[in-house]
N, C-alpha and C positions, 0 to 999 in steps of 0.2 A: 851563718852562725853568729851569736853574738856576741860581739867585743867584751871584755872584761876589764877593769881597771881598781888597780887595788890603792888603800888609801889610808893613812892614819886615822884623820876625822873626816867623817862624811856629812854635811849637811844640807839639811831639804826645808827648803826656801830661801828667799831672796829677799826678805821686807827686814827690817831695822835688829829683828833678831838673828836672824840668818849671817847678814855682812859685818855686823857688828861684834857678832861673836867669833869669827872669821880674822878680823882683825885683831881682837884680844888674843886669840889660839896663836897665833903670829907672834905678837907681842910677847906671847910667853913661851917662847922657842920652838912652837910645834914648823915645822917647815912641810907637812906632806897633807895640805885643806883640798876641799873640792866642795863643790855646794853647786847644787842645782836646781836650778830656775829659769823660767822662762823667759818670763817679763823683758822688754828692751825697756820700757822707762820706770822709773823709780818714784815711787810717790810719796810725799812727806803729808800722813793722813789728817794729823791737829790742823793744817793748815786747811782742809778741805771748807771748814765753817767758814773761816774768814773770807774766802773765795766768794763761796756760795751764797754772803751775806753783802757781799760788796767791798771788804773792806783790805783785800788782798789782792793782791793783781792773779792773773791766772799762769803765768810764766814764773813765780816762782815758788809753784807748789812740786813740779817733777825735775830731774833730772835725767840722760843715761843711765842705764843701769850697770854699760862698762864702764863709767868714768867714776862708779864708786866701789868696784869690787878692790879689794885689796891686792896688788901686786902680788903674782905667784901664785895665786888662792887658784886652783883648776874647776873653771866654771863648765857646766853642762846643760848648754840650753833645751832642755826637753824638761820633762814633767815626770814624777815618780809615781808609779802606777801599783807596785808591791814590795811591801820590805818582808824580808826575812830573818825575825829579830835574831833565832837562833846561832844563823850561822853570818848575821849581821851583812848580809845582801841586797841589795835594791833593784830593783829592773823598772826600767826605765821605758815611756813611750815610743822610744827611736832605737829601743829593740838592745840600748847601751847597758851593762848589768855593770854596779860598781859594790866593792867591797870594801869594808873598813874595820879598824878596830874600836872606834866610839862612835856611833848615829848621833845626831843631833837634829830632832824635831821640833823645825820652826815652820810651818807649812802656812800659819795663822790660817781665817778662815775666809767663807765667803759669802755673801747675799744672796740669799732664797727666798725668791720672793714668791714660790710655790705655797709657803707660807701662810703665806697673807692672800688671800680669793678678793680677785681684784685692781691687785696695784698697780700690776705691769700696765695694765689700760688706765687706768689711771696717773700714772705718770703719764703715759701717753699722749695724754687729751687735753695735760694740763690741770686736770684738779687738784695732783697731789705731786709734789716738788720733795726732796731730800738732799744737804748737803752732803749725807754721807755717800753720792754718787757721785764719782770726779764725771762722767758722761752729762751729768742733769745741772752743776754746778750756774753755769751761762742760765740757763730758766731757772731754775730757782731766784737767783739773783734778780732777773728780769720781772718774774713774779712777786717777789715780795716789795721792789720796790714799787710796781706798779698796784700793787693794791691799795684800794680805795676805802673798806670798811667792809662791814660783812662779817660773817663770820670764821675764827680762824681754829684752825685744830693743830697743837702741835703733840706729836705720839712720841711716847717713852716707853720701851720695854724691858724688861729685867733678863737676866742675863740665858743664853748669853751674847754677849754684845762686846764690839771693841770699843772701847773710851766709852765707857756707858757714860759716866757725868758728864758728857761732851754733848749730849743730846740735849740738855737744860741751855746751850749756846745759841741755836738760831732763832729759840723761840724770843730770851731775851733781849739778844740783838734785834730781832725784829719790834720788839713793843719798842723798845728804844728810838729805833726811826722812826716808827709808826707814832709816837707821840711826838717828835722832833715836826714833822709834816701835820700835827693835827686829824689823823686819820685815827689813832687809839681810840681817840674819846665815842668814836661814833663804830668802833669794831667789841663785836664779844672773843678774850680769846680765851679758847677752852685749854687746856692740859689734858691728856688721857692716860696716866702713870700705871702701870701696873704692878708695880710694886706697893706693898701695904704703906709703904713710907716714904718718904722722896728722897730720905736718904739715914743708910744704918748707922752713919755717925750724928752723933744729936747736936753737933757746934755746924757743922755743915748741913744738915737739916735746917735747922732754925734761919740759918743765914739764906738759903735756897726760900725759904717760907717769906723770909722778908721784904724779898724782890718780887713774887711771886704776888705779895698785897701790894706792894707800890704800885703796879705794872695794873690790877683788878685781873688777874688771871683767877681762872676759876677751875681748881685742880680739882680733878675726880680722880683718887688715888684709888688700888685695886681694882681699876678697870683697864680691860682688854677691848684693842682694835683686832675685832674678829673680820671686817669682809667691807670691803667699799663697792660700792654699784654707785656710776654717775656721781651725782653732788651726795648722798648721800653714807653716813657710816654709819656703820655695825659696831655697837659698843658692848661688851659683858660686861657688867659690873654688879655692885652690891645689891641693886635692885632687879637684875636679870637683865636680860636682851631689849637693849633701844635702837632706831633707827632713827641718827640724826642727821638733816642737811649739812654742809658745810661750803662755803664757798673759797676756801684753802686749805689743804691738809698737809704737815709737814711730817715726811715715814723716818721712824727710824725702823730701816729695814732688819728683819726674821735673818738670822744669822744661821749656818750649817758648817761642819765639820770636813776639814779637807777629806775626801772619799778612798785617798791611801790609807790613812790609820784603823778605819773599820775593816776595808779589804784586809788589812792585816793580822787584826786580830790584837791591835793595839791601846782600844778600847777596853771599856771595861763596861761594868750592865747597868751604872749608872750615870757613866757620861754622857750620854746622849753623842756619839758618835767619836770624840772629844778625845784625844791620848790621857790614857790612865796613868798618873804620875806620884810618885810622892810631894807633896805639896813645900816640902823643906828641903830638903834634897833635890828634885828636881831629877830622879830618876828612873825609869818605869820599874812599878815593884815586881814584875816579874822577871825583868831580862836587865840585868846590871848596868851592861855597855850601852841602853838606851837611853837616853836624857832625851827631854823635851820642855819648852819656853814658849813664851806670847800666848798669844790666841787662840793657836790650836791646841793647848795643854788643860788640860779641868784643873783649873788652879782656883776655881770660886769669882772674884770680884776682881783681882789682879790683872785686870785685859787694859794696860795703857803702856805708853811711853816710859814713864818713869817706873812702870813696876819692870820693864823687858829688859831697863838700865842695868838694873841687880839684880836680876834673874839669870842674864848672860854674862855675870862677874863671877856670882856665886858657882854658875854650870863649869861655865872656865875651869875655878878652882876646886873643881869636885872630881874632873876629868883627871886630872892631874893628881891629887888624895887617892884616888880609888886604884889608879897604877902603881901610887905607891901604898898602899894598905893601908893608909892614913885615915881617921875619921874626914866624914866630910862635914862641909859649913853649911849650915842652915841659913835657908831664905826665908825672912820673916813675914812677908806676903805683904812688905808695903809696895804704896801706889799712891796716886795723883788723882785729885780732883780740881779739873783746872776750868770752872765755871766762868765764861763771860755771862756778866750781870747788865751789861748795856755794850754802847760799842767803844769806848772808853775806859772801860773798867772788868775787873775779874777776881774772882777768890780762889785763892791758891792752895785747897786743903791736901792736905798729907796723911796720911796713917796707913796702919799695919792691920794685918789678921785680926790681933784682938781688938780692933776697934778703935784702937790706940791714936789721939794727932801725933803727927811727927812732924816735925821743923828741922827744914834742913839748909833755911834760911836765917841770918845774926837778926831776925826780925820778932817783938812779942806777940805777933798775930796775921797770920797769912793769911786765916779763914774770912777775916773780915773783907771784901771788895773796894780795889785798892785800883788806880789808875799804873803805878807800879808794877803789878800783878801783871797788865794786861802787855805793859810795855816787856814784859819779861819773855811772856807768850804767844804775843805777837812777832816779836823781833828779837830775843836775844837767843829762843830756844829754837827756833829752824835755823839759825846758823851754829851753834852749837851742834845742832844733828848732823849737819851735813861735812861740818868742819872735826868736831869732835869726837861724837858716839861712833858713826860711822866707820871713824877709822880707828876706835878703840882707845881714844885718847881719852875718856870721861868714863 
């Protein structure tokens, strides 16, 4: 028969939203947390580009995953397989059934590369590299510094996608060496963006365009990476179906939906597997006591770091509103675009839902690529995570 275990707040996952909000629900007197996840190490994901580019060591992008759970918090290392918003239930892989009075879905998501016809063997073999794979990080590295010229493919796909502006990183970084070595000038490198725009804000657009003519990238915007066989890719774009060689392809991998939220019914018919949320609230509009954050929430373009910051402040304080009958606080849907533009420099843009920049910097211009910027995000913000967010201090 299966155990049961009753709980205040219940959360499911374990990545920056999970522990972080874990630590805040602490901080603001809840004493009775639980959160399950599997994971033993912990990975700090913005770090994964620097890794994979050369310019991060590999020891300090993970941690334990017990040396960051919050004191007291009741961990469950198994995996959640069906929740029960109703009567606010979870059953659990290892047969453990826990109960609470507020869920909180942080489950973020995961790499399908079912997606994409092709990749897995292509990673494989060496054609196609991704830093967004902590496994491929060592080859990737190895690969792009060892290239010699040829031609390069780096893939951008629209969402949904974690750190989508994070994908505009290795390609830059790499023109950056590649011209440091003298290998640029004799390399084509393509862009394959599938988005009509490289980006919906027009000061971080423009500045992404910038680097993008310094570099001679040659963006083909609204086109899709449909299918890789060998050297060659499969492109859809404006002009229909091409088949182009490449002699490097950098994925950013086809994203899916943790498989508890649709088991459950926590979906909606146009998320695409995705928990159904209100996007200001941060709560499922059908079931009250359900909140959901990060990745695995259909929250539009808000899948980073700095948006899961205020996402898990705002949830906090809503959990807390809604026991007391209080209106709740609105999440304005900001988020981070934290573009490296070489391997010395980055643009730090800001904004909200409406499209809006936001500075939340004493500075007249983050957007601009700033050597500043990169020392921020290379080195002040994974210690801030690991020191700060994590435990709910930020």
């Amino acid at each position: 028969m299966a155990s049961e275990h009753r709980h205040d707040v219940l959360i499911i996952g374990g990545g920056n939203g999970g522990i972080s909000a874990a630590a805040h629900l602490q901080r603001r007197g809840c004493r009775d947390i639980a959160l399950i996840d599997p994971v033993e190490r912990h990975v700090y994901k913005p770090l994964q580009h620097y890794v994979g580019t050369g310019i991060a060591r590999d020891r300090e992008l993970t941690r334990s995953q017990a040396s960051l759970m919050p004191a007291g918090v009741d961990r469950h290392r198994t995996t959640a397989v069906e929740i029960d918003p109703v009567q606010r239930t979870v059953r659990c892989a290892d047969g453990t059934v826990l109960r609470a009075a507020d869920i909180v879905l942080a489950p973020g998501m995961r790499i399908d590369w079912e997606q994409l016809p092709g990749a897995t063997r292509a990673i494989a073999d060496g054609t196609a590299v991704s830093t967004f794979v902590v496994e491929e990080l060592e080859r990737t590295r190895e690969r792009l510094e060892a290239f010699d010229g040829g031609r390069a493919l780096f893939h951008v796909h629209d969402q949904p996608a974690s750190g989508l502006e994070t994908a505009f990183k290795p390609l830059f970084i790499a023109c950056d060496l590649w011209r440091s070595t003298g290998v640029l000038e004799r390399t084509e490198v393509v862009l394959v963006h599938e988005g009509a725009r490289l980006h919906r804000v027009d000061a971080i657009e423009r500045e992404i365009r910038r680097h993008l003519d310094d570099y001679g990238v040659d963006a083909r915007l609204g086109t899709r990476l449909v299918g890789i066989e060998g050297d060659i890719a499969e492109l859809d774009g404006p002009a229909g179906r091409t088949r182009e060689r490449a002699d490097l392809i950098q994925l950013h991998p086809p994203y899916a939906a943790a498989a508890v939220i649709a088991d459950s019914g926590l979906d909606g018919p146009t998320t695409g597997g995705f928990a159904a949320v209100d996007p200001e609230t941060l709560r499922h509009p059908e079931h009250p006591r359900i909140w959901a954050i990060g990745d695995g929430a259909d929250l539009g373009d808000a899948r980073t770091g700095g948006a899961l910051r205020k996402q898990v402040k705002v949830v906090v304080e809503n959990i807390r509103r809604s026991r007391a009958g209080l209106a709740l606080e609105r999440y304005d849907g900001y988020t981070v675009a934290p573009i490296a533009t070489s391997r010395r420099s980055l643009s730090f843009g800001e904004y909200d839902r409406a499209l809006r920049v936001r500075r939340s910097l004493p500075v007249p211009d983050e957007i601009r690529s700033s050597p500043l910027w990169h020392v921020l995000d290379r080195f002040g913000l994974p210690q801030a995570y690991w020191h700060r967010i994590l435990r709910g201090r930020l």
